[in-house]
N, C-alpha and C positions, 0 to 999 in steps of 0.2 A: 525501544532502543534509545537509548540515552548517550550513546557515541555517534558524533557530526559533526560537521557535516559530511555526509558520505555523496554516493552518486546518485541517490534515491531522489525522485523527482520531486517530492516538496518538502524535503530535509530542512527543519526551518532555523538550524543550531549556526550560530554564528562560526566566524573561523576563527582560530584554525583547529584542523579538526582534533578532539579531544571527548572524552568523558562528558559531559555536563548534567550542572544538578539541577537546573531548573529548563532544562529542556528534553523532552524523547519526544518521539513518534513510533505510532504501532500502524503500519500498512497492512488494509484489510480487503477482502471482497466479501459478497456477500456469495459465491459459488467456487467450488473447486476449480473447476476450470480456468477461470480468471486468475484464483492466485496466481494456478501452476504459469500459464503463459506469463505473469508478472515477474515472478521469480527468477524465472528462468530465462529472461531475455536477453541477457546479454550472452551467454553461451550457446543458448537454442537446442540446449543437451539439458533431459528431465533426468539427473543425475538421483537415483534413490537412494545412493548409501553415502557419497562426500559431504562429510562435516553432519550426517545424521539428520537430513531434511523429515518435518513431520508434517501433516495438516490438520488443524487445529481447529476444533469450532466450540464458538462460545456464545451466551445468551447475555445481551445487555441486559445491565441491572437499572436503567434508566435511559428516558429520551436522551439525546444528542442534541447540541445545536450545532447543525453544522451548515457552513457554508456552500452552495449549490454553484460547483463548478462548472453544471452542464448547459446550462440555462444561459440567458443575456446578461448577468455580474459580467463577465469577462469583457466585454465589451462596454459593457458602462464603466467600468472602472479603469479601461485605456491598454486594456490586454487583448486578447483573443484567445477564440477555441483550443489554438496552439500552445497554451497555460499548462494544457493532459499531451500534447504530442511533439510539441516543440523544441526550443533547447533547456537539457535540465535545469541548464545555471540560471537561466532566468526564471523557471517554474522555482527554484529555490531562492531568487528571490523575494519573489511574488508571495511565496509563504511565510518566510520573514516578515514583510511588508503588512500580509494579513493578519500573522498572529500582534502585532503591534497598534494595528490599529482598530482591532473590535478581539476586545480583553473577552467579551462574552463566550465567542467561535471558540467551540473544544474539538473542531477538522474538519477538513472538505469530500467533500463527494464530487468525483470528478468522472469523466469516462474514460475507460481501458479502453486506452490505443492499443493495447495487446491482443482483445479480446472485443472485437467490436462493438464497440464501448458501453462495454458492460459497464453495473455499477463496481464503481473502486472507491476506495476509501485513504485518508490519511488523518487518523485523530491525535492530537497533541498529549501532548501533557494532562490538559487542562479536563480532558475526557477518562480518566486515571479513575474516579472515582464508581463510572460506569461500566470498567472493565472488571467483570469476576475472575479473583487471585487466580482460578484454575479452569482449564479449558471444560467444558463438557463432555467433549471426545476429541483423541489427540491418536494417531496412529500416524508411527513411523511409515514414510514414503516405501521403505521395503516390504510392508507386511503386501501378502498375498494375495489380500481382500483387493487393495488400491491397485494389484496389476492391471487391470482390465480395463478400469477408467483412466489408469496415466498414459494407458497403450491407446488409448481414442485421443486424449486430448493431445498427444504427440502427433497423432494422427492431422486433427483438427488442426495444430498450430504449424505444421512442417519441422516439428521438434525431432531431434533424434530422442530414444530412451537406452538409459544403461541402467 
């Protein structure tokens, strides 16, 4: 996503918010479950047909370097764990902050506050190269197959499902 900064927690695009060409971020997990509680947090409703939600999974085409949100960085660097749970404005600017000062980091790995802190992902820009153009498998949230597991992980998160 190349439009920001939004509400997303380490949305690292300056303001005000707009298009930009030398900034996105693609928010990622490495499980379903994680996305869906990600996604879906601020309503608490796994909506499977508004605006045509899908879940996507794709195979990186090369390592990552990413910065390890989970670990003691946060506290050496004068943040806290609160960086993945805290207030977003400050996790966004924290990302700013990082993407500015280690040109190398192509996103963070941090833990979902959603999803007991699973691993969660935010790769910039700069990890563009690692991303293959087209998902591997992509099924819209309505197909049939994903009822059963969006009906647990509703379960599991106190989410409603429509």
């Amino acid at each position: 996503r190349s439009f920001g900064p939004t509400n997303a927690r380490f949305a690292h695009h300056p303001s005000p918010a707009r298009r930009h060409r030398t900034r996105a971020i693609l928010d990622a997990s490495d499980s379903g479950p994680t996305s869906v509680a990600e996604v879906f947090q601020q309503t608490r409703v796994i909506d499977r047909f508004a605006d045509s939600p899908a879940l996507a999974a794709f195979q990186l085409m090369r390592d990552l370097q990413l910065l390890d949100l989970t670990g003691a960085w946060p506290t050496r660097a004068g943040a806290s764990m609160a960086i993945t749970s805290g207030s977003r404005a400050k996790a966004r600017a924290w990302s700013r902050a990082i993407h500015a000062a280690y040109p190398n980091v192509e996103g963070l790995l941090y833990a979902s506050s959603m999803n007991a802190n699973q691993p969660a992902f935010a790769l910039y820009e700069r990890a563009k190269s690692a991303v293959p153009a087209s998902a591997l498998l992509e099924f819209p949230l309505g197909t049939p197959a994903l009822a059963a597991p969006l009906a647990a992980a509703a379960v599991r998160f106190g989410y409603a499902l429509a």
